[in-house]
C-alpha positions as CSV (number, residue, x, y, z in Angstrom):
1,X,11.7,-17.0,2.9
2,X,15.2,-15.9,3.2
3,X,16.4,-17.4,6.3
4,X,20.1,-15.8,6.0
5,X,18.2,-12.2,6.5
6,X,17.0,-13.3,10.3
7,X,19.1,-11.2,12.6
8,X,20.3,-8.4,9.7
9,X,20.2,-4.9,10.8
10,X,17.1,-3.8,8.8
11,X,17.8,0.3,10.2
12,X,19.4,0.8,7.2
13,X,16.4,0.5,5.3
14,X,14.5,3.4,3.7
15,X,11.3,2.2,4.9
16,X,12.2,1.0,8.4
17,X,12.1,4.5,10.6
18,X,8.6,5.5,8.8
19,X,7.3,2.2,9.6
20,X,8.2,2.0,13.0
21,X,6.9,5.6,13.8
22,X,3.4,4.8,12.1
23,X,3.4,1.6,13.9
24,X,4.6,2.9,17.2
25,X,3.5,0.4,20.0
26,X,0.1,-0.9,17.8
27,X,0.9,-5.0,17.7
28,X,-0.5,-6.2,14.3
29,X,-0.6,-3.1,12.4
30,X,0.2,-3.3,8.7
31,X,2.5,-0.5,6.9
32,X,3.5,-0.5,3.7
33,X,6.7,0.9,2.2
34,X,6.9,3.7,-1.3
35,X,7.8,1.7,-4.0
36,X,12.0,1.6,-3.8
37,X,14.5,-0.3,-5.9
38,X,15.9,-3.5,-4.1
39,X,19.5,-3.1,-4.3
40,X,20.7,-6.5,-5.0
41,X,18.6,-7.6,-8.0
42,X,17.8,-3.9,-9.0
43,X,13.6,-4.8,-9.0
44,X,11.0,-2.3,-8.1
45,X,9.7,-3.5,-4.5
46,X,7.6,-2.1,-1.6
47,X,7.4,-3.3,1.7
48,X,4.7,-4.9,4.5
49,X,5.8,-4.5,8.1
50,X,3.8,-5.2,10.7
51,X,4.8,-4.9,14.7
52,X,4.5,-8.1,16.6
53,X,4.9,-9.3,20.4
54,X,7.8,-8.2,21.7
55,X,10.4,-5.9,20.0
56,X,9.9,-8.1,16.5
57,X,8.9,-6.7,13.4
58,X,7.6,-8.6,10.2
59,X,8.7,-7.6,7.1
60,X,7.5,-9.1,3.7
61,X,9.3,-7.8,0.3
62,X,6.9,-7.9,-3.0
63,X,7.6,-6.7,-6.4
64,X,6.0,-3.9,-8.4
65,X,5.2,-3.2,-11.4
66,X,7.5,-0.3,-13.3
67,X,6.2,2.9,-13.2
C-alpha cells in the first residue's frame, strides 16, 4: 500500500483512459493494463483497475516478468 498515492492524478497514466473506457459505468469490473515500465524504479509492471461505487477506481500495480 502506498498511502502517499491516494489523491494523485492517475490521468497521466498510460493505462488509465483504456481502462476507464472498457470499464465505463460496469462497478466491479476488472481491467488489466499492457505490460509498461514503472517510471520510478524502472520494473516491468501491468496494472488491475477495477470501477467502484461512486466515481472511485481501484488500482493495484504488479511486476512482470522481462520479456
Amino acid at each position: 500500500l502506498d498511502p502517499d498515492a491516494r489523491g494523485r492524478r492517475w490521468s497521466c497514466r498510460p493505462y488509465f483512459f483504456d481502462h476507464v473506457e472498457r470499464s465505463a459505468g460496469e462497478i466491479g469490473r476488472w481491467t488489466v493494463s499492457a505490460p509498461y515500465r514503472d517510471i520510478a524504479s524502472g520494473v516491468p509492471v501491468r496494472t488491475l483497475a477495477a470501477r467502484m461505487a461512486g466515481d472511485h477506481i481501484l488500482f493495484i500495480d504488479f511486476a512482470v516478468a522481462e520479456d
